[in-house]
C-alpha positions in Angstrom: 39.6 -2.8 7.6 41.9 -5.6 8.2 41.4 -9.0 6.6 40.8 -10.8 10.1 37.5 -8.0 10.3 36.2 -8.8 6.4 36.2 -12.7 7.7 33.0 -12.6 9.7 30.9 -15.7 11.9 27.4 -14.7 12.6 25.4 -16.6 15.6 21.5 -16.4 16.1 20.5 -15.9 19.8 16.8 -16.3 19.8 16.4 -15.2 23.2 13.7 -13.4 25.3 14.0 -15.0 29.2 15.7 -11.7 30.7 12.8 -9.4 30.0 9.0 -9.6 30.6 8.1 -9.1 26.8 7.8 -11.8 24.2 8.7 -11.6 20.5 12.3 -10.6 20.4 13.2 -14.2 20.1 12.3 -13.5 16.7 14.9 -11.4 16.0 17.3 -13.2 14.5 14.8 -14.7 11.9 13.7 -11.3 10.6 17.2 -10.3 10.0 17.9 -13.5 8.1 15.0 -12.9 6.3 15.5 -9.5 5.3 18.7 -10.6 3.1 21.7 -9.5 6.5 24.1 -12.7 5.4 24.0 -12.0 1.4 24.6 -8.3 2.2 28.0 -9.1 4.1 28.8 -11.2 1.4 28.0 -8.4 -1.6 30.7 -6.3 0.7 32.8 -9.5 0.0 32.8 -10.8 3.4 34.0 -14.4 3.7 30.4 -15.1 6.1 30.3 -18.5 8.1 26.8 -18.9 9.4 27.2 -21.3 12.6 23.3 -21.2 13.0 20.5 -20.1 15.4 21.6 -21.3 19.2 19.3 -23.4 21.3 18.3 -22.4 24.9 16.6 -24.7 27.6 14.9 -23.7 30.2 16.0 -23.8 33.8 13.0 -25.2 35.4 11.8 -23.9 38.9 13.9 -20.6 37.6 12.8 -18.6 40.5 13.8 -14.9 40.1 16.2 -12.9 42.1 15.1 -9.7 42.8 14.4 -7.9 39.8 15.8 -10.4 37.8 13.6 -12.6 35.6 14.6 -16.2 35.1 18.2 -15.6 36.6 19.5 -19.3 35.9 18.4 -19.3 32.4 19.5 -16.0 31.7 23.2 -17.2 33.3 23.0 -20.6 31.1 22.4 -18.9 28.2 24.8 -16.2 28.6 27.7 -19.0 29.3 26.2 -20.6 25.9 26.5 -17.5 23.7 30.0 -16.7 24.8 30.9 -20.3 24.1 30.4 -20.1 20.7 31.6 -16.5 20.3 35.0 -17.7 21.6 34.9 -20.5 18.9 34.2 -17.9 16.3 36.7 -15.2 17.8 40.0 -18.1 17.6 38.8 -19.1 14.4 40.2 -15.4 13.3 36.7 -14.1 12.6 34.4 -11.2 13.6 31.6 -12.7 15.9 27.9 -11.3 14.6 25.3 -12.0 17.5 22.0 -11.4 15.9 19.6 -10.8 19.1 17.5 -11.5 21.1 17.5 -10.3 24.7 20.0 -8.1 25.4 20.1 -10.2 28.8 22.6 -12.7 27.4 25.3 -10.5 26.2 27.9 -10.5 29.1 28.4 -6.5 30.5 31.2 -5.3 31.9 31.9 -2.6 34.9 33.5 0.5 34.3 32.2 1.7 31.0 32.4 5.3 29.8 29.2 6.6 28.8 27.5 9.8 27.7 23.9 10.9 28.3 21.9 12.2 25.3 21.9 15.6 26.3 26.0 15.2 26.4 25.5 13.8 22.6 23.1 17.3 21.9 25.9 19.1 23.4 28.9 17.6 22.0 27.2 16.5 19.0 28.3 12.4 17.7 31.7 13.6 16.1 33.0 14.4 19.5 31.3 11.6 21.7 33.0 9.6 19.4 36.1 11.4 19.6 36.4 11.0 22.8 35.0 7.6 23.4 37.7 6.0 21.0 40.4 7.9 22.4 38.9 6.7 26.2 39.2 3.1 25.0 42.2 3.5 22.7 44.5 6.0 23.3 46.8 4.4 25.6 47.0 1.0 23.7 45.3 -0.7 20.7 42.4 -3.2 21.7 40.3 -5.0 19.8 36.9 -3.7 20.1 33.1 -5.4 20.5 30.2 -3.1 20.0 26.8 -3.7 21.7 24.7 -2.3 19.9 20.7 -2.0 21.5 18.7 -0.8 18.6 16.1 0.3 21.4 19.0 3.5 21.9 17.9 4.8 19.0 14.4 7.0 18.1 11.6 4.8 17.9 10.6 6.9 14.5 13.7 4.3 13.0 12.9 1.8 15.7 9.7 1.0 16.7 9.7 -2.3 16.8 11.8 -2.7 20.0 11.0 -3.4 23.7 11.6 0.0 25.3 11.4 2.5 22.9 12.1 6.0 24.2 11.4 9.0 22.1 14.8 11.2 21.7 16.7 8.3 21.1 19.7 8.7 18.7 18.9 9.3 14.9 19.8 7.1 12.1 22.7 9.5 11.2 23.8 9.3 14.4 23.8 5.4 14.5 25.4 4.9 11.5 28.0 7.1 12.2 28.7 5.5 15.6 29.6 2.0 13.5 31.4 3.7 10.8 33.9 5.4 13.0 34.1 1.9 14.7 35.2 0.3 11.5 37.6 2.8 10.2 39.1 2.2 13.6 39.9 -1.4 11.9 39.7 -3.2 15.4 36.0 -4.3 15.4 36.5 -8.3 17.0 32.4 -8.4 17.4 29.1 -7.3 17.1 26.0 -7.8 18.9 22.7 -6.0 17.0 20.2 -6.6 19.7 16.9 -6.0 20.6 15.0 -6.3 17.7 11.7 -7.6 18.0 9.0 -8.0 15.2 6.2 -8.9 17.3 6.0 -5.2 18.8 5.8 -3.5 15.4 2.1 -2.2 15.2 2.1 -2.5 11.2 4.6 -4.6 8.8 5.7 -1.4 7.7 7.2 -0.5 11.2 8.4 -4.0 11.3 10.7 -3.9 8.1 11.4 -0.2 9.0 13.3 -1.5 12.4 15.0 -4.5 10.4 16.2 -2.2 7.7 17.9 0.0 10.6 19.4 -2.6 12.6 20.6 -4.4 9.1 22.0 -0.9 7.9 23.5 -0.6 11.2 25.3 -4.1 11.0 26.9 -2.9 7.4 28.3 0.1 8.0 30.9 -1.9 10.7 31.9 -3.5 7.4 33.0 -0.4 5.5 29.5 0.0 3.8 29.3 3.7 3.1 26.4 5.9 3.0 25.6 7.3 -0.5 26.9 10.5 -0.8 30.5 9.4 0.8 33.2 9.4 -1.5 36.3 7.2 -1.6 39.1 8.8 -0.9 41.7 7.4 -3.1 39.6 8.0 -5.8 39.9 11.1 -8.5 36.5 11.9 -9.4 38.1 15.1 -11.3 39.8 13.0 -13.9 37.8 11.0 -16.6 37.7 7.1 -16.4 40.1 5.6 -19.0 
């Protein structure tokens, strides 16, 4: 990974207006909490925290069609990416700790694959492919959104919509380790977590553990098990 990628700014967006369910405001405490910051740092990332982001309320937010709280959603969406810009010139990785996915800007045209195309193909290959969809032609810098509601709920549980089949952990962490060896990671969102739906402390940490192990592996931590490449394990240490 590139130096720009090991020098990393991570934002709080305590947000929960786009979606009827409380609690994922949350989000960004429990991943404080649960050590996220110090753990860049052990994988000697240079980590500027620029804090927990404040959202008013838009009163009289009426909502537009199936859209809850439209004008806060759109406030707090031109917020966020403020700040992201401000942390993306200052040559550093943005890290949105969410929060509603709501306030993460989306984009048309997006390549996707169902999970019956990820039983098929199996994660090596979506992968494959979805890199060479959004790189092959040129080298981009890359932001991954990452909804930890897309994976199982037996890893996840504490998350709005959890839907049983979702990806595995292997599967996630293997997603965000192909995305940093690609060495073009400009940001991360890790969204969705939301302590208030866990149904035991247990399920609680268990989510926050994912969505933290999740976070790492974009910055080169490996899986135990995984070997370094440059290293000789078959000769004896001096």
């Amino acid at each position: 990974m590139s130096a720009k990628s090991k020098s990393v700014g991570v934002i709080g967006a305590p947000f929960s207006k786009g979606q009827p369910r409380g609690g994922v405001e949350k989000g960004p405490s429990a991943l404080r909490k649960a050590g996220l910051l110090e753990k860049l740092q052990e994988q000697e990332c240079d980590v500027k925290d620029y804090g927990d982001l404040s959202f008013a309320d838009v009163p009289n937010d009426i909502p537009f069609g199936i859209v809850k709280n439209p004008r806060t959603v759109g406030k707090a969406t031109e917020e966020l990416a403020s700040v992201v810009a401000e942390v993306q010139k200052s040559g550093r990785v943005s890290v949105v700790m969410g929060g509603d996915h709501s306030c993460i800007l989306k984009t048309l045209g997006i390549k996707y694959f169902s999970m019956t195309e990820v039983d098929r193909l199996g994660i090596g290959k979506v992968m494959e492919d979805a890199l060479a969809h959004l790189l092959g032609r040129k080298k981009r810098p890359i932001h991954l959104s990452f909804d930890v509601d897309g994976l199982d709920p037996s890893i996840t549980p504490a998350t709005g919509t959890p839907v049983v089949g979702g990806l595995s952990h292997r599967e996630g962490i293997y997603i965000t380790e192909e995305i940093y060896k690609t060495g073009l990671l400009s940001g991360l969102d890790i969204m969705e977590v939301n302590p208030v739906l866990g149904k035991t402390p247990e399920e609680v940490t268990r989510t926050v553990n994912t969505a933290v192990a999740v976070t790492l592996a974009c910055f080169g931590v490996a899986r135990e098990g995984n070997h370094d490449p440059k290293k000789d394990y078959l000769s004896p240490p001096k």
